[in-house]
C-alpha positions, -999 to 999 in steps of 0.1 A, spaced: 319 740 -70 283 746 -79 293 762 -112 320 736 -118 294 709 -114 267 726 -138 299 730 -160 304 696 -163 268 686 -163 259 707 -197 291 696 -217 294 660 -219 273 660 -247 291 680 -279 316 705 -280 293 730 -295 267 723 -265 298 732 -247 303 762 -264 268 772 -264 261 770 -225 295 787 -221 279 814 -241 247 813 -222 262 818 -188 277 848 -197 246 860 -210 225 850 -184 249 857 -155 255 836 -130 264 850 -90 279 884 -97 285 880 -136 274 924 -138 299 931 -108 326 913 -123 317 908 -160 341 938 -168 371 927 -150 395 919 -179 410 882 -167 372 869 -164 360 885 -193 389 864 -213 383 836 -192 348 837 -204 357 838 -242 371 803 -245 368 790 -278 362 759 -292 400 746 -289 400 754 -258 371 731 -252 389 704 -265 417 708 -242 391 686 -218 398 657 -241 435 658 -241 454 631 -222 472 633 -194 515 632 -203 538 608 -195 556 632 -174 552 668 -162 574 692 -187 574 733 -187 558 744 -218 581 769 -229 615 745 -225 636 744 -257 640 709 -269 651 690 -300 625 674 -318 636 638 -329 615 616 -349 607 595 -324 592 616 -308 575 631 -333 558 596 -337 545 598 -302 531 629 -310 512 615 -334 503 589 -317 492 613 -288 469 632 -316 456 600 -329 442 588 -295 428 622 -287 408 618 -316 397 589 -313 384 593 -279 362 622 -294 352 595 -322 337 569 -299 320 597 -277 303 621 -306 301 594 -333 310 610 -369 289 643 -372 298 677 -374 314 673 -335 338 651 -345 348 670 -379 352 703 -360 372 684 -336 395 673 -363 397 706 -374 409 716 -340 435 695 -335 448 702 -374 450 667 -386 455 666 -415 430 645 -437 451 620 -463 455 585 -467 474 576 -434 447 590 -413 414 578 -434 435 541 -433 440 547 -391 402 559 -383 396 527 -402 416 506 -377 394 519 -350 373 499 -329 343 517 -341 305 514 -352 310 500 -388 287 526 -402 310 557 -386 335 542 -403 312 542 -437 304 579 -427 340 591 -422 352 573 -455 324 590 -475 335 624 -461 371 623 -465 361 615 -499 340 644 -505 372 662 -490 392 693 -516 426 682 -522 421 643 -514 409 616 -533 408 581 -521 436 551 -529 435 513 -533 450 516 -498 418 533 -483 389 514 -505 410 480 -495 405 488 -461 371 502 -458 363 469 -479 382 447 -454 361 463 -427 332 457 -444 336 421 -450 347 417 -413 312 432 -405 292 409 -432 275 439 -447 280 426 -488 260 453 -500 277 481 -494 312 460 -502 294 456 -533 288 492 -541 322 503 -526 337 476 -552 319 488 -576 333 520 -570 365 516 -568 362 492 -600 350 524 -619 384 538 -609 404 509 -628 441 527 -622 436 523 -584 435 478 -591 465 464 -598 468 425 -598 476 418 -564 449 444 -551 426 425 -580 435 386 -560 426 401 -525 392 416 -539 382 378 -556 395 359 -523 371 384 -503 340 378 -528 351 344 -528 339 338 -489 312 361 -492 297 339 -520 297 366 -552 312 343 -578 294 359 -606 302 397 -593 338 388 -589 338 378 -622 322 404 -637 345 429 -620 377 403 -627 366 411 -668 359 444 -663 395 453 -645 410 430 -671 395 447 -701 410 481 -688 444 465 -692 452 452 -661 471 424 -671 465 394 -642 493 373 -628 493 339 -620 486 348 -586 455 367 -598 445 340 -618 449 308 -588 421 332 -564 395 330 -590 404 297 -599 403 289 -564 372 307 -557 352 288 -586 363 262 -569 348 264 -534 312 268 -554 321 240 -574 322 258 -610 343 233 -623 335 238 -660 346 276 -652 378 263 -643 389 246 -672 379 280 -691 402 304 -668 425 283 -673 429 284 -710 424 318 -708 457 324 -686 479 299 -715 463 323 -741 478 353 -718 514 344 -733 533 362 -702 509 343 -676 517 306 -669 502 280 -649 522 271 -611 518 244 -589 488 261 -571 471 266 -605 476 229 -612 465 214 -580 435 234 -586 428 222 -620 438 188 -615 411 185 -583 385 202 -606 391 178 -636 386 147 -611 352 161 -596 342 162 -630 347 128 -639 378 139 -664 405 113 -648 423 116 -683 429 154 -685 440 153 -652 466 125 -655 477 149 -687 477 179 -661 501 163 -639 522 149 -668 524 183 -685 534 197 -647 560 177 -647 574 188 -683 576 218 -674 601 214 -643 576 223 -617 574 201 -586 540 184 -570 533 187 -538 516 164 -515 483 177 -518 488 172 -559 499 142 -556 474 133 -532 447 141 -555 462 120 -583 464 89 -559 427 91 -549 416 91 -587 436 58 -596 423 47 -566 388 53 -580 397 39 -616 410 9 -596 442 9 -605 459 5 -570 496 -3 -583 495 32 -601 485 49 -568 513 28 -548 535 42 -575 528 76 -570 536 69 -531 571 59 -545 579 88 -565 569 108 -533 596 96 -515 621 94 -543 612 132 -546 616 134 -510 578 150 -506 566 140 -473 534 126 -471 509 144 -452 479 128 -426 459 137 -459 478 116 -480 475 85 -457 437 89 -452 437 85 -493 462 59 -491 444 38 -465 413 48 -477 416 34 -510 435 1 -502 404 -7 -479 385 -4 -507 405 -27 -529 402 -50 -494 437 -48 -492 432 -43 -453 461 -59 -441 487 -40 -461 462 -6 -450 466 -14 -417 506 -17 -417 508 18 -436 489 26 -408 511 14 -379 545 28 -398 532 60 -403 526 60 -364 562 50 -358 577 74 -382 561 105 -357 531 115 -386 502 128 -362 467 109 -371 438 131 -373 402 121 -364 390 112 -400 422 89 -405 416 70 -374 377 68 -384 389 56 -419 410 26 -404 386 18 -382 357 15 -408 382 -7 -429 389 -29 -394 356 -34 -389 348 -45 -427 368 -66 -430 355 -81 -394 385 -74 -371 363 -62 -348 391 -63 -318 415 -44 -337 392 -17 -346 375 -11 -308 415 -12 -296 417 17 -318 392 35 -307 408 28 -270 439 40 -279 427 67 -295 435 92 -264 472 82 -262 476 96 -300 456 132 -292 427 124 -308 390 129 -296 365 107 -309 333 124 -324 300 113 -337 312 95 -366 339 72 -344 309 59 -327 287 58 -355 315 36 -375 319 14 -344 283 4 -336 279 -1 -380 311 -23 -376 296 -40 -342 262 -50 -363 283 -61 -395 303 -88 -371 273 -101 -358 281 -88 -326 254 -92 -299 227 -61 -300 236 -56 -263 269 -46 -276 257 -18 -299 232 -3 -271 260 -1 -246 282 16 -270 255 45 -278 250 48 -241 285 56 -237 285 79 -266 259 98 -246 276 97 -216 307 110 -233 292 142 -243 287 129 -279 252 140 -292 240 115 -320 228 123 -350 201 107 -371 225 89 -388 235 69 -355 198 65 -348 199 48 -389 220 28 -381 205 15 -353 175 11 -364 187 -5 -390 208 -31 -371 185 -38 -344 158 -47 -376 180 -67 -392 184 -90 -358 150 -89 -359 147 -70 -328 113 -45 -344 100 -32 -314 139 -17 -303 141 -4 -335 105 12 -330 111 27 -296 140 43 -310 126 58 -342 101 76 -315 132 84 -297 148 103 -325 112 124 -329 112 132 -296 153 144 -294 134 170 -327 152 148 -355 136 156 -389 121 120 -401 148 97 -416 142 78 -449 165 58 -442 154 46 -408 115 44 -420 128 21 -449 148 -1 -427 113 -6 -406 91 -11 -438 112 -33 -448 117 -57 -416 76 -53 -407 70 -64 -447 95 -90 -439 75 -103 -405 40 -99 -431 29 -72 -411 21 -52 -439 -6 -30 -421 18 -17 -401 48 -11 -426 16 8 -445 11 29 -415 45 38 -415 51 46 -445 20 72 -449 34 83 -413 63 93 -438 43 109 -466 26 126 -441 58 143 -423 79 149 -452 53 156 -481 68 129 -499 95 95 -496 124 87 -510 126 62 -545 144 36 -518 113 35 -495 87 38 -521 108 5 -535 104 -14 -508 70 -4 -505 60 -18 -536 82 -49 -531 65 -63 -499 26 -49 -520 37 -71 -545 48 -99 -523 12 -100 -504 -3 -99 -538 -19 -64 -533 -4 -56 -568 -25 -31 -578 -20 -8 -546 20 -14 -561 11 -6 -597 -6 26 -580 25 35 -560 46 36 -591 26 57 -608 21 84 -578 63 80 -574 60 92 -614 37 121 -607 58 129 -580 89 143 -596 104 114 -579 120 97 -605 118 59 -600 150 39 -596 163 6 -607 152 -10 -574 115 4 -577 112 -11 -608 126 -42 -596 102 -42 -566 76 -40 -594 88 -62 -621 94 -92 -592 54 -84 -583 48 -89 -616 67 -117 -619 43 -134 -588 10 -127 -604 21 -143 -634 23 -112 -651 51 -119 -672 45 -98 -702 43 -70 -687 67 -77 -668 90 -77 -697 80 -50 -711 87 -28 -683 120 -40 -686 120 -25 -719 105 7 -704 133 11 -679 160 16 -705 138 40 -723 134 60 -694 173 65 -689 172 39 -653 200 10 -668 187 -25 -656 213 -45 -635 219 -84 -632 188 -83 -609 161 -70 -634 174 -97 -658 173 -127 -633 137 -116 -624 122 -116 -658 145 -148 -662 126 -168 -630 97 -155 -646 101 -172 -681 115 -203 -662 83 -208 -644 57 -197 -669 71 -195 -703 90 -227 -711 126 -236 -710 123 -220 -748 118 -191 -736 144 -188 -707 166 -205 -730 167 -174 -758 169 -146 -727 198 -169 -712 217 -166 -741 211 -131 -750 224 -125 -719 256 -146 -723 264 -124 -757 256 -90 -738 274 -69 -711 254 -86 -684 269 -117 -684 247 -143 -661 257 -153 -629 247 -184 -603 215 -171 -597 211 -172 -634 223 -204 -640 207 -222 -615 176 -206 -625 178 -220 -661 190 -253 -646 159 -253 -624 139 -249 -654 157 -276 -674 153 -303 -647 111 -295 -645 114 -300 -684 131 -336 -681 157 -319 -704 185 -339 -686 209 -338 -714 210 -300 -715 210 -297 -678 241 -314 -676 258 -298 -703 248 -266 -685 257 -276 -654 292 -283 -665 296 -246 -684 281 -236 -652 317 -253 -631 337 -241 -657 326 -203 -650 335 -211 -614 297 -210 -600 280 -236 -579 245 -252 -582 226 -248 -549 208 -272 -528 175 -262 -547 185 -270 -585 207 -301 -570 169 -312 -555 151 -310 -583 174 -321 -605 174 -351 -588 135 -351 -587 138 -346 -624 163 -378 -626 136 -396 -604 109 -391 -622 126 -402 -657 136 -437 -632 98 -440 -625 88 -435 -666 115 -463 -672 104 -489 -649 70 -484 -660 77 -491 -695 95 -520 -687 68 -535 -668 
């Protein structure tokens, strides 16, 4: 028992360890190894060699069976066999590792190295880099040479295990053998460096396969397409695919198209892709939901809604159900239109014709409910959300409490609902602190909106520009402009820099207290920056400007901002225009007025009662009432300010005429 114990103490390491303290107890003796060293069963006994060793790996059989019985092999047994070798080796595999043990075990039990075994070892539930070990020495191997089958495994194995450099080299490898890549083995390799993020390697070994005359399928051709287009290579697109109509014996199929068609729309190309789908069409292959899909959100976009409804048509003509995806862009885009009502009954008959709503949908209809202030119909959503399978996450709530503020629903109302959030498990995110913020300064609630912007520091939220602005704005808007300052350096301080939006509004409340110059100085530093100011910074600006009585150079940063690639909108032009009306004359505001009438940015109330404004002040009472009915004609309304001075201006011409008659 002694020996049998020391025995099995000495070889659990290798089988040459084995071997070797086999060796040394005969040489060192052990009991009465010199009285009975010369029997002739011990001294065999002794000898064991190394497959005999083994033997203490083998697994137990099924069934006890005499060894010398006669019987007839069938093949299924012969698969068991096999099967029986396999395991035995892989037992030794995850004990030794791959070394020279494990190669002299597979020498032992004469397996024979070829693809079949190098593409089984790979299967094993082994250390990645014995894996990498074994495949370099079976290649290294006389008489055997790796497949496509063996390099497409080691390479799935490697891309399981996230080690992209050595699926790099292997690649590479395998590349450099170009007879072993055909097309399909060519689409698996581009999907794989596809997720691992190699867009430019794939394509330099898609060129380099290619080049050895490969020729690619259509198959080969949608995984790179499809790969360019996770990264967003758009342009890259549109160049594969000419490339695969130059092929001649390649041609585009209804995955290629949905592929290109989505690409051309993220580009802003709406009229290639309407010519996609067209051309699809021609040539007799059929679009399916996601294609169609696409097409609907980009009339959508172009605002042609009957053109989208149309396409929901032809889906059913076709007889190509719609998919949960094609009634979030469906619903989606009517909202937008503000054609809630007929959004919300798509809605309810998709429901009773059994199509599943996903989470996004329901956050979709909700968002439109809620815009369009049917603020019941949108929380009964949310309550009945549970009843159609469907959890509500952070943006659910996050949609709610917006829609609660937009309805003018009390601030209680929005508090309770992010309580509950909480208590459901929900974890906010800074964009649910925004929006509270934001909705609690708008209702002119500060000090709520201050004790949650500590809040959000405190749960480690990075500071939000979009919550600081929504503070600087409503402090500037109380005049307490220290502490809107104090903020906003608190902002600059903790993010190195602020967004164009708070640096507008910034300025804007600067130039409202008549600290223009700390404005002017803002600008600038935006400027030096690199953060490129925006048509509401120089509208902040222009409007202090405008204040001072600055109205020259007010104008000619106006002139600046198109010079500088930042459009002006309705708003720069109505600033500069209260600025002429109040400083420069009606002759002045009279000549921008029209300019604007005979330009894109045709004026609007806010222009015209500005001009009338300036009129009336003049005692120009004739040309006031000519405007004023152009002004009903364009289907605007004065306002209670131009009707007042107006009739101060009417007055005032009264008082001259009585005077003169007296």
């Amino acid at each position: 028992m002694q020996c049998l114990a020391e025995v099995q103490k000495h070889c659990c390491g290798s089988v040459r360890n084995c071997f070797v303290f086999y060796r040394n107890m005969v040489a060192r003796g052990i009991g009465l190894t010199r009285a009975i060293s010369t029997l002739p069963y011990l001294c065999s006994r002794i000898k064991q060699t190394d497959n005999e060793i083994v033997q203490m790996f083998r697994l137990s059989k099924p069934y006890d069976e005499p060894p010398n019985w006669p019987r007839k092999q069938t093949q299924s047994q012969n698969k068991g066999s096999t099967r029986t070798l396999d395991e035995r080796f892989i037992r030794i595999l995850k004990i030794f590792k791959w070394g020279p043990d494990a190669e002299k075990a597979l020498e032992v039990l004469m397996m024979k190295v070829d693809h079949r075994l190098v593409r089984e070892v790979l299967k094993i539930d082994v250390d990645i880099n014995v894996k990498i070990q074994f495949f370099k020495w079976a290649g290294k191997r006389r008489n055997f040479q790796h497949d496509s089958s063996t390099y497409m495994a080691l390479i799935r194995c490697l891309d399981e295990a996230g080690l992209v450099g050595e699926m790099w080299k292997t690649i590479q490898d395998m590349a450099r053998n170009s007879f072993l890549i055909d097309p399909a083995i060519l689409s698996e390799i581009m999907k794989i460096m596809g997720r691992a993020k190699m867009v430019n390697k794939a394509l330099s070994i898609f060129y380099k396969v290619k080049g050895r005359k490969c020729m690619p399928t259509a198959s080969t051709y949608n995984s790179t397409i499809l790969m360019l287009m996770q990264e967003g290579q758009y342009e890259k697109v549109h160049e594969l695919y000419n490339e695969m109509c130059n092929e001649g014996n390649c041609f585009p199929d209804t995955i290629t198209y949905s592929a290109l068609i989505t690409a051309f729309g993220k580009l802003g190309r709406v009229d290639s892709a309407i010519r996609l789908f067209d051309e699809m069409r021609e040539n007799n292959l059929h679009p399916n939901a996601k294609i169609y899909t696409t097409l609907m959100g980009i009339y959508f976009k172009l605002g042609e809604v009957e053109k989208a409804l149309g396409l929901v048509q032809e889906m059913k003509r076709k007889g190509c159900a719609a998919t949960v995806y094609t009634y979030t862009e469906l619903i989606k885009g009517l909202g937008k239109a503000r054609r809630v009502e007929e959004a919300y009954s798509i809605f309810l008959d998709m429901l009773k014709g059994g199509c599943k709503p996903d989470v996004v949908l329901i956050n979709n209809v909700i968002n439109l409910l809620g815009r369009a202030g049917r603020l019941a119909d949108a929380i009964k959503l949310f309550e009945d959300m549970e009843s159609l399978h469907c959890t509500p996450n952070v943006v659910t709530y996050n949609t709610i409490i917006k829609s609660l503020f937009e309805c003018k629903a009390p601030a209680t109302q929005a508090s309770s609902w992010f309580e509950r959030m909480k208590a459901n498990g929900v974890a906010p995110s800074s964009f649910t602190y925004s929006i509270l913020i934001d909705g609690f300064c708008k209702t002119n609630r500060v000090e709520k909106a201050l004790l949650l912007l500590e809040e959000m520091d405190e749960e480690g939220f990075p500071p939000c520009p979009a919550a600081y602005c929504s503070l600087i704005n409503a402090l500037g808007k109380a005049k307490r402009y220290e502490a809107a300052n104090e903020l906003f350096q608190e902002l600059r301080e903790n993010c190195g820099s602020s967004s164009a939006r708070v640096y507008a509004v910034m300025i804007k409340h600067f130039g409202k207290c008549g600290r223009l110059t700390e404005a002017v100085d803002l600008f600038n530093e935006m400027k030096q920056n690199g953060c490129n100011p925006d048509v509401y910074a120089y509208n902040a600006l222009m409007s202090g400007m405008v204040r001072a009585g600055m109205i020259d150079e007010a104008c000619l940063l106006l002139r600046t901002m198109a010079e500088n690639s930042c459009d002006p909108d309705l708003n720069s032009h109505n600033i500069i225009l209260n600025g002429l009306a109040r400083t420069g004359g009606p002759q002045r505001a009279m000549e921008m007025f029209i300019k604007m009438k005979n330009s894109k940015m045709k004026p609007d109330a806010v222009s015209y009662n500005t001009i009338l404004g300036c009129l009336s002040r003049a005692g120009m009472l004739e040309e006031a009432a000519k405007l004023m009915k152009e002004m009903q004609s364009e289907g605007y309304k004065y306002d209670l300010i131009t009707y007042s001075s107006i009739l101060e201006a009417v007055g005032k011409v009264d008082e001259v005429h009585a005077h003169m008659t007296l």
